[in-house]
N, C-alpha and C positions, 0 to 999 in steps of 0.2 A: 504494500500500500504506500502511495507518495506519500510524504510530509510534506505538512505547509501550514502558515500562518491561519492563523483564526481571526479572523476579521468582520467588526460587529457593527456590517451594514443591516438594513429591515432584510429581510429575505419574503415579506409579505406583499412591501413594495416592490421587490425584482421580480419574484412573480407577475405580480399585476401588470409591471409594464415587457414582459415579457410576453405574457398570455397575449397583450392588446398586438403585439407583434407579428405573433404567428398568426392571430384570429384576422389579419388583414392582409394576410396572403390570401389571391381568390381559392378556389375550386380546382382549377386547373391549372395553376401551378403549385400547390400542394401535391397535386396530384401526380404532376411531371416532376417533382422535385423525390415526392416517392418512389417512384420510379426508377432514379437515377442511384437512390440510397439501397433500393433492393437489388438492382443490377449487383453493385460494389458490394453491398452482406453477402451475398450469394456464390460470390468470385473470391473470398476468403477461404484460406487454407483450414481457418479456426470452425468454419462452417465443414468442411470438406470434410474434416476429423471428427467432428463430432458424433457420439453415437445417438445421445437427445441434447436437444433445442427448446429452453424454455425461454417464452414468446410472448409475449403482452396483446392482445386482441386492441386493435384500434378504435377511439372512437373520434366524435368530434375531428379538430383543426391536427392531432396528431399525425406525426408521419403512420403512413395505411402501413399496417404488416401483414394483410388478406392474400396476396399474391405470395410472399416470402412465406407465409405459413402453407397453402396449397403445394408450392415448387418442394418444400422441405418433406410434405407427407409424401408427394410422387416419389422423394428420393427416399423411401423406406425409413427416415428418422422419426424417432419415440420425439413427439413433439406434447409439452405440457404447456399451459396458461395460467394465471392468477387467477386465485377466487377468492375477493376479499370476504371473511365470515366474521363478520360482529366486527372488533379489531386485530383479528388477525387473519392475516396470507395464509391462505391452503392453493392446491394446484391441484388441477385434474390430466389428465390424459387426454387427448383428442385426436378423433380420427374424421376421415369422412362425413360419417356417419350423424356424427356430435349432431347434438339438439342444441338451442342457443336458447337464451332469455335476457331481458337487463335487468344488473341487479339495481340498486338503491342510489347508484351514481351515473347510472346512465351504460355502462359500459357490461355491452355483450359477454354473458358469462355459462358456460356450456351445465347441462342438465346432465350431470354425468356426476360419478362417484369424488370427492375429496381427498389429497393425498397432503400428509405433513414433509416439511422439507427434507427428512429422514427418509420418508417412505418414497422419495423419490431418485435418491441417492444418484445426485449428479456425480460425476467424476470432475479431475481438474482439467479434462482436456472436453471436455461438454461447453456448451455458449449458453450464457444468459443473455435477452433479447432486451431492453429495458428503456420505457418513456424518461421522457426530464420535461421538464418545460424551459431548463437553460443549463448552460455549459460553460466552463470556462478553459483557459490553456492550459491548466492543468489537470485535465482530464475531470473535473468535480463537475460532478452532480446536484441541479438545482429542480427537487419532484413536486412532489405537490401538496407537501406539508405535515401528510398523514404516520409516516416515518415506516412504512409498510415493507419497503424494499429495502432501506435500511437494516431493519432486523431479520428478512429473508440472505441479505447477501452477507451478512455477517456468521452467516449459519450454515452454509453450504458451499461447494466448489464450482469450480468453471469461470470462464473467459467472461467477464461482463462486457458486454457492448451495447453505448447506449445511439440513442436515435435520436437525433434532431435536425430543424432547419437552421441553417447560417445564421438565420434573423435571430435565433434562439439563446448566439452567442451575447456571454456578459463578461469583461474583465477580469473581476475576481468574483468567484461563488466566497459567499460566507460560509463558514465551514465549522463543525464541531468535532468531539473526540469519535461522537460515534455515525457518524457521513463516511464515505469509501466513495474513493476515486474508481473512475469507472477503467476499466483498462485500453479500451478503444472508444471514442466517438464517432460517428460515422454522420456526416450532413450530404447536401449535393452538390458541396464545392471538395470535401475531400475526407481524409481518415485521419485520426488525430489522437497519439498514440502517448 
């Protein structure tokens, strides 16, 4: 994990003017900028190796992960999702098949059994797939408040790599003991490592 300074900007304000950033990218160029971010996840080695791919279901202004998830099932990968329960992360399995619903934030989440991060037993050379709403040069991660994947990634193995657009870029993310740099960022200007 990098070190780095703790810096105690709002992180409620970077959000906000982060969110207002992506949310004014139209339709299709989120769309074409998703595009260009699942070309490049797709053509990683860290993908290529991996045996499962846990994956975030897109909603809203976030970069789409629908095609990256479809392309990963054709490639025979154990692919799992988030399902937030109460306050905490569990993950399911998903295939073809998978039933969908939304949960209580809006964000598609499959009718299929529950697994604890244990029960899921990534490996270190497996990819985690992961939103932010910002980023900054040093690989940190800025989510969405609830601290969900912080205590998922703090608990299990694997490659994190997170998703976002250029616009998404901030300076310095404020940062605390228990935040974890992401190991890749992937936008649709480049990878950033």
């Amino acid at each position: 994990m990098k070190s780095r300074i703790i810096h105690n900007h709002d992180k409620g304000e970077i959000r906000k003017l982060l969110s207002e950033k992506r949310n004014q990218l139209s339709y299709s160029e989120r769309e074409r900028y998703s595009s260009h971010i699942t070309n490049t996840l797709l053509s990683l080695d860290d993908i290529a190796n991996a045996k499962c791919v846990h994956c975030y279901k897109s909603f809203g202004a976030e970069v789409t992960t629908s095609v990256f998830i479809n392309e990963l099932l054709s490639r025979k990968k154990i692919i799992y999702v988030p399902v937030v329960n109460d306050d905490i992360l569990l993950h399911a399995e998903i295939n073809y098949q998978t039933q969908w619903k939304k949960d209580r934030f809006g964000i598609p989440t499959p009718i299929a059994p529950s697994l604890t991060v244990h029960e899921m037993r990534l490996e270190e050379n497996d990819c985690i797939i992961i939103p932010m709403l910002g980023y900054d040069s040093q690989c940190m991660r800025l989510g969405y408040g609830k601290g969900f994947y912080d205590k998922f990634l703090s608990a299990t193995k694997g490659k994190k790599i997170g998703l976002a657009f250029s616009c998404q870029y901030y300076e310095i993310i404020p940062s605390d003991v228990h935040d974890i740099a992401m190991d890749i960022i992937i936008t649709e200007t480049g990878v950033f490592s």
